[in-house]
C-alpha positions in Angstrom: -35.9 25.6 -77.8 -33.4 25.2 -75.3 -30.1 24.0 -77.3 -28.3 23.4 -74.1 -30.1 20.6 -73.2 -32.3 20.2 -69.6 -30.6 20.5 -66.1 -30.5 17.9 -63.4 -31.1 19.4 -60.3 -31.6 16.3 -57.6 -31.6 12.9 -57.3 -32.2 9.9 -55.1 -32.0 6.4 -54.8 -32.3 3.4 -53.2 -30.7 0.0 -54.2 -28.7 -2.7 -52.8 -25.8 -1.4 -52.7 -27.3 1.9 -50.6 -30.1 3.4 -49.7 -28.3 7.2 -50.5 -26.3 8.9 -53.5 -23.4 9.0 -51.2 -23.7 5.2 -50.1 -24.3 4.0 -53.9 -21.3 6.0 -54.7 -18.7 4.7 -52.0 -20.2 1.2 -53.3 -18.8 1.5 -56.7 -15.5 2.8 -55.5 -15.1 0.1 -53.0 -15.8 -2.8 -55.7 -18.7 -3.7 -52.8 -21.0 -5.5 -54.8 -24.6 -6.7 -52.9 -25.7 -9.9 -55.2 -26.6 -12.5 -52.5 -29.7 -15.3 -51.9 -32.9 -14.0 -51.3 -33.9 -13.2 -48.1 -37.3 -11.1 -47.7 -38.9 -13.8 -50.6 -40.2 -16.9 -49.7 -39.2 -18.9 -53.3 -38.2 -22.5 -53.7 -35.2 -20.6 -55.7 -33.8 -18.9 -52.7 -30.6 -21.2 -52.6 -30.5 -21.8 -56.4 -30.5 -17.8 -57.6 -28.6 -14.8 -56.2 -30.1 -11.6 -56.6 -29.6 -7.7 -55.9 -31.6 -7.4 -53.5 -32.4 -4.3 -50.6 -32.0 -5.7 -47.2 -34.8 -3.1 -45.2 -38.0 -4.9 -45.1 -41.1 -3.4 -46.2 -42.2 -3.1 -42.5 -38.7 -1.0 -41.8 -39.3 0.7 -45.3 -43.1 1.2 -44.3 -41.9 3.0 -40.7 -39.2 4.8 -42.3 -41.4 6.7 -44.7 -44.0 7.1 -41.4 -46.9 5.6 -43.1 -49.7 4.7 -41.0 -49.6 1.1 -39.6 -52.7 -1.1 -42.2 -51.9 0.3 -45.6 -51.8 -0.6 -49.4 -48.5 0.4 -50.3 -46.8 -1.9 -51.9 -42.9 -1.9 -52.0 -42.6 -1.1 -55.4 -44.3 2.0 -54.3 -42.1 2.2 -50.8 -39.3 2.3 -52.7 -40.3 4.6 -55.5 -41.1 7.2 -52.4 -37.8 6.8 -50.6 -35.7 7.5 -53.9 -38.7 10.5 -54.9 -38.2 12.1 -51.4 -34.5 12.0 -51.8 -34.3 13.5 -55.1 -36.7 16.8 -54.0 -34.1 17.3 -50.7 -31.6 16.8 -53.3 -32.8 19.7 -55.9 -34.0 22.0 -52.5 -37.3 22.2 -53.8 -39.8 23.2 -50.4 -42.7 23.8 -52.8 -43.3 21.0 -55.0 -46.8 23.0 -57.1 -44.7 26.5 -57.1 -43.9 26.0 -60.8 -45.7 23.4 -63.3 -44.7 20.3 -62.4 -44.8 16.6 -63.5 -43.9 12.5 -62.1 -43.1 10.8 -65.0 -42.8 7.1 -62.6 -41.8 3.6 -64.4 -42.4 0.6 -63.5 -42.6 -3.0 -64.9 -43.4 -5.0 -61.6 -46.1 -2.0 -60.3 -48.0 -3.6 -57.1 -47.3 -7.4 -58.1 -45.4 -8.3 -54.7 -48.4 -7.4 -52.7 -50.8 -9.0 -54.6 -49.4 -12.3 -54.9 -49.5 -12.2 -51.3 -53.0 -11.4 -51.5 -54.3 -13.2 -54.5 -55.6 -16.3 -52.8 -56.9 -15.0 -50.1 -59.4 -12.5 -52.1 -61.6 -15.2 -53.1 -62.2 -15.9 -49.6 -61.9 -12.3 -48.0 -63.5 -9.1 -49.8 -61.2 -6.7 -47.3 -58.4 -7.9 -49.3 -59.3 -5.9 -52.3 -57.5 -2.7 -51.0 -54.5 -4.8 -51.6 -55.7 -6.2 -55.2 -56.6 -2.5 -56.5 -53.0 -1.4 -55.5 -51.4 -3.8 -58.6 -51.3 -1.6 -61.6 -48.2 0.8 -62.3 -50.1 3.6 -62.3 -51.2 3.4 -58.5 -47.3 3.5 -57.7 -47.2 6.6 -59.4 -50.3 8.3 -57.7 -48.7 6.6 -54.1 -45.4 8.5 -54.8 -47.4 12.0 -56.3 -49.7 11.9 -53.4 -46.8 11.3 -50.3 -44.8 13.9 -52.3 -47.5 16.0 -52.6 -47.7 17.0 -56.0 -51.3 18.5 -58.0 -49.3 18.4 -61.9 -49.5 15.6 -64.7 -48.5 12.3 -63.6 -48.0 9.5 -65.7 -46.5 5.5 -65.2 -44.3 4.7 -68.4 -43.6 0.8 -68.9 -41.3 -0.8 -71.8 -39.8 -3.5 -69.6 -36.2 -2.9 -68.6 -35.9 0.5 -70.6 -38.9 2.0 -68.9 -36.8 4.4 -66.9 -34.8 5.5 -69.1 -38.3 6.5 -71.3 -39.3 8.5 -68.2 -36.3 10.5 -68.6 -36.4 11.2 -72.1 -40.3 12.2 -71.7 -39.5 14.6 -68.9 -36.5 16.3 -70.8 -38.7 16.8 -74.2 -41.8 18.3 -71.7 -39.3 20.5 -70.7 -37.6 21.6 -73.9 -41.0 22.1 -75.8 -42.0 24.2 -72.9 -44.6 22.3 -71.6 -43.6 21.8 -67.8 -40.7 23.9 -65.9 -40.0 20.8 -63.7 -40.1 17.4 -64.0 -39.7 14.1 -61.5 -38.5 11.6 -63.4 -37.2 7.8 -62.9 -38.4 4.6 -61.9 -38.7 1.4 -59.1 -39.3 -2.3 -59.1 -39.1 -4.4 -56.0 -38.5 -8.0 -56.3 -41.5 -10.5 -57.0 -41.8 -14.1 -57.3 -43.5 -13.9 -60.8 -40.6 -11.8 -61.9 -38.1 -14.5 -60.1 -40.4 -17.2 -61.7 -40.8 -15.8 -64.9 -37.4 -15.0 -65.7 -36.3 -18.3 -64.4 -38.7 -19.6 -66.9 -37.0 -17.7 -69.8 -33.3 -19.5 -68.6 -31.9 -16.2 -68.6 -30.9 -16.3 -64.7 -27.8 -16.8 -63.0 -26.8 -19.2 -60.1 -23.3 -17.2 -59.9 -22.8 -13.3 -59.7 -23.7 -11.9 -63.5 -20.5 -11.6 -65.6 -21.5 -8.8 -68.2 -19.0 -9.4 -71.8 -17.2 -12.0 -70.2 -17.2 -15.1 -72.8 -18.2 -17.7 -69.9 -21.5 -15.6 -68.8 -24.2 -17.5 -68.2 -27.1 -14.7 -67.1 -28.3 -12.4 -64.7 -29.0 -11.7 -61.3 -32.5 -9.8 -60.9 -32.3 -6.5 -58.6 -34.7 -4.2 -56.8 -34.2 -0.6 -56.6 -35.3 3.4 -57.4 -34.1 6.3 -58.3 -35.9 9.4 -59.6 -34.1 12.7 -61.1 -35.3 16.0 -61.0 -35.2 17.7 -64.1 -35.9 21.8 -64.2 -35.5 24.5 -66.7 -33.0 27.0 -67.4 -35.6 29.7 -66.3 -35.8 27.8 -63.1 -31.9 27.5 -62.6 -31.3 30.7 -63.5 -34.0 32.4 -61.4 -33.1 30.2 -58.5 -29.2 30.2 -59.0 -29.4 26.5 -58.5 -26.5 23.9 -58.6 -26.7 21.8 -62.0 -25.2 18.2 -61.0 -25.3 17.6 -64.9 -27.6 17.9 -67.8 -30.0 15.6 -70.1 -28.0 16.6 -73.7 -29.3 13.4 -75.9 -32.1 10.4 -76.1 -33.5 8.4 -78.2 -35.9 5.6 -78.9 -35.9 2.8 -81.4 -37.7 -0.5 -81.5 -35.3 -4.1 -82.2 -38.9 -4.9 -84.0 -37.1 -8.9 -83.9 -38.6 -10.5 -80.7 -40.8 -10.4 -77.5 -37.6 -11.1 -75.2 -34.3 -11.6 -77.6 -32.4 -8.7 -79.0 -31.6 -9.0 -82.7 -28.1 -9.9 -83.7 -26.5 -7.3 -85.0 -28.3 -4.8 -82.5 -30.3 -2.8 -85.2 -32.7 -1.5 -81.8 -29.7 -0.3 -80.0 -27.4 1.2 -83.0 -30.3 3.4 -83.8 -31.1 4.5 -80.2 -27.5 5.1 -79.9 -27.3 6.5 -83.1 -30.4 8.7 -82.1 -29.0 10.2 -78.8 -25.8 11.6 -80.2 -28.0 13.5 -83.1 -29.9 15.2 -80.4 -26.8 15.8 -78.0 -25.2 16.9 -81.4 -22.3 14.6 -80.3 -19.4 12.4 -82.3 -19.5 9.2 -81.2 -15.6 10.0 -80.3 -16.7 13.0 -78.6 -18.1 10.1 -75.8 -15.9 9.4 -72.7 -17.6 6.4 -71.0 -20.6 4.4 -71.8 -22.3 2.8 -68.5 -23.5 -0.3 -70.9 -27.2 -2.2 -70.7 -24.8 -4.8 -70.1 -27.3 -7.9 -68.9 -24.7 -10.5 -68.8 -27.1 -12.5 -70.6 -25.4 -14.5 -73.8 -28.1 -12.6 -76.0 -28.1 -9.0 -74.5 -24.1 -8.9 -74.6 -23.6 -9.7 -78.1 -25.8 -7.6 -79.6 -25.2 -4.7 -77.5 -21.7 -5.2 -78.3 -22.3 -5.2 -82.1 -24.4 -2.2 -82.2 -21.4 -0.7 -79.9 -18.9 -1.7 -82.6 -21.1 -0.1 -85.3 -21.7 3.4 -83.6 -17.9 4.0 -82.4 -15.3 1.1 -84.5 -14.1 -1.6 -83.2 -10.8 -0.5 -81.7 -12.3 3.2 -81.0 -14.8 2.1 -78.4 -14.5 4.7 -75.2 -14.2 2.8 -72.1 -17.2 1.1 -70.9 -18.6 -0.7 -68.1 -21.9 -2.5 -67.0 -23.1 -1.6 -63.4 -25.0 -5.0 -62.9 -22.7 -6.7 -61.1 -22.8 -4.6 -58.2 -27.0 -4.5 -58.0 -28.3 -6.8 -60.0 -30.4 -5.8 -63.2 -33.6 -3.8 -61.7 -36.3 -4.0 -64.7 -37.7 -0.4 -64.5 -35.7 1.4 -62.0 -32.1 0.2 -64.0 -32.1 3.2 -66.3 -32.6 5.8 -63.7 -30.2 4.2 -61.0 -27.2 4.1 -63.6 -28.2 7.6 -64.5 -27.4 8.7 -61.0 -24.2 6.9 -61.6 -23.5 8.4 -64.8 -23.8 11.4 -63.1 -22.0 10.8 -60.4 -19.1 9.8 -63.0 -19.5 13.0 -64.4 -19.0 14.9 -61.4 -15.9 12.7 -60.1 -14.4 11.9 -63.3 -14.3 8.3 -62.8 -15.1 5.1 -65.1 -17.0 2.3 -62.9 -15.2 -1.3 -63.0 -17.2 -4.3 -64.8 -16.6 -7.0 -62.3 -16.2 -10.8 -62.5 -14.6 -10.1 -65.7 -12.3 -12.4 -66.9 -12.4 -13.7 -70.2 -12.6 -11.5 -73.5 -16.0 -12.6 -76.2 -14.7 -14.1 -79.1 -16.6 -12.3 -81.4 -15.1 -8.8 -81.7 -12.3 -7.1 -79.8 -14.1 -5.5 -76.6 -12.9 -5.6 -73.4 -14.8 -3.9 -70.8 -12.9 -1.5 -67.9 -12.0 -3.5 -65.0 -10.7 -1.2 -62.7 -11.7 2.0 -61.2 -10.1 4.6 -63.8 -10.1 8.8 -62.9 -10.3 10.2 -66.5 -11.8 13.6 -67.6 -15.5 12.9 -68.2 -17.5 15.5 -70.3 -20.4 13.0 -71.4 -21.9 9.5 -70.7 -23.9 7.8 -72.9 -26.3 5.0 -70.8 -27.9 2.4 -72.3 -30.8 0.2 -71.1 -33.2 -2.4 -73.8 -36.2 -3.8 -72.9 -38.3 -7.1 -73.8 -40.7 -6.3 -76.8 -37.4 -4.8 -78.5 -37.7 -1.5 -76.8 -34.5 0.2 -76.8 -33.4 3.6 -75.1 -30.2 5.6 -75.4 -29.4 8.6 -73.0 -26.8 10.8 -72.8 -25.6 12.9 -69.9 -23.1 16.0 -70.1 -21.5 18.4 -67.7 -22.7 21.7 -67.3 -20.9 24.4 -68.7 
């Protein structure tokens, strides 16, 4: 088994706050955040809720990836291509089927913003089924294997808003048990009304920009975005000479098992994935330089993240950490595998991200998040992301050596 853990050769992305690496990363130095009112959704919340949201529409989206003028794709699936395409420039792969190779895609939304469109309208028109069969996760997947070419396994993982971060964590243990040499990994959502409507309905949704830790926050923004990784072997790197932007050293998986959409209280989901991660990545929690947090800004998510934090590292020896949200909103599937770019990106440039809008400290332990760009030596990042149904995932990213 490989003890070094798997390489990260590409990677690509998409969000609000860039539609590159490069642009997502002069973002977050710049403190230029992208949560705004909708403007591509036609909601009766438009001027109520602000949301991360990706300004190209799906026609320039649908041009830009040269698709042919009456399609299915839906722009779940646009999106999911645009980051996929970036990440195989990224890694200088020219023949995707040259070794055995897998698309491990996530997904919580899948096809939904096309067939809301189309829902109504299939009753009365059978033509409109193209757009009905295109709902399911697993067609996004097949979309973005197909446009990228690839013949290997392809699966669609879904546990809500850890879903990427699951694709990641598959793809490194294929690869360390031997089973593929290379592996696309990540995950996209685009923004949907019954995503809008349904976490409206849950009262979890804020009508300012999300303030993640902050004792006054009141909720989050929802986001759109994708980003996809490519993971390869050492055999690969080695036989290649390839550049290794960082490695996969440490995952894990633990269910909250305490409700469909709350976290428990003292975190016992996220202290275990946590605790998980830095077994595999044969880490000390102090051995940990910044944590890119799930961070929700929801009054539920917050705490009991920040409990579970407490637990795993002490109170008062809690590495500097920082939630991402505030700059794209909280993106459901695709939220693990864009803050993995940027926990890779903080590898590379040594820098801890500021949590913005932050102003007042939780009452309830002593953890104040990083509210400033910081340069600091960064040898690993641990990256959190939990999910509704209590499914929490813990990853860990190192540099290569």
């Amino acid at each position: 088994m490989n003890n070094n853990g798997v390489a990260i050769t590409g990677m690509g992305i998409i969000s609000a706050i860039g539609n590159s690496v490069e642009e997502n990363y002069v973002s977050l130095l710049n403190n230029t955040t992208a949560i705004s009112r909708i403007e591509n959704i036609v909601t009766v919340h438009s001027d109520i809720i602000k949301v991360g949201e990706i300004k190209k529409t799906n026609q320039e989206l649908s041009e830009s990836l040269q698709l042919p003028e009456i399609n299915n794709f839906s722009r779940t699936a646009m999106l999911g291509i645009y980051a996929a395409k970036q990440a195989i420039n990224n890694a200088g792969i020219n023949l995707i089927n040259e070794y055995n190779t897998g698309l491990i895609s996530a997904t919580s939304v899948g096809g939904m913003d096309m067939t809301e469109r189309y829902y109504y309208d299939y009753f009365k028109n059978q033509d409109t089924i193209r757009y009905i069969s295109c709902h399911d996760g697993g067609e996004v997947a097949n979309k973005i294997a197909n446009e990228i070419g690839l013949k290997g396994m392809v699966t669609t993982i879904s546990t809500a808003c850890s879903s990427a971060a699951n694709a990641i964590m598959l793809g490194a243990r294929l690869i360390k048990s031997g089973k593929l040499d290379r592996v696309v990994v990540g995950g996209t959502d685009a923004l949907a009304k019954f995503t809008i409507n349904g976490f409206k309905t849950l009262m979890i949704l804020s009508d300012e920009n999300n303030m993640p830790f902050d004792k006054d926050r009141k909720g989050l923004n929802l986001g759109e975005a994708a980003a996809y990784l490519v993971l390869e072997s050492d055999e690969i790197v080695e036989k290649e000479n390839k550049k290794v932007l960082a490695r996969v050293s440490g995952y894990g998986n633990a269910n909250d098992a305490f409700h469909q959409t709350a976290s428990s209280e003292n975190g016992d989901g996220a202290f275990l994935a946590m605790q998980k991660a830095l077994q595999i990545a044969n880490l000390k929690p102090e051995q940990i330089d910044y944590i890119n947090v799930h961070g929700t800004a929801t009054p539920n998510n917050d705490l009991s993240e920040g409990r579970a934090l407490v637990r795993i590292f002490g109170e008062n020896k809690v590495p500097e950490f920082s939630s991402t949200k505030p700059f794209t909103g909280h993106t459901l599937a695709a939220a693990a595998a864009i803050e993995a770019i940027y926990s890779i990106l903080a590898i590379q440039n040594n820098v801890v991200y500021p949590n913005l809008n932050f102003k007042t400290q939780m009452e309830e332990f002593n953890l104040i998040p990083q509210t400033t760009l910081k340069n600091k030596n960064i040898e690993h990042v641990l990256s959190n992301s939990f999910g509704f149904g209590g499914n929490c995932s813990t990853l860990i990213f190192s540099k290569n050596k």
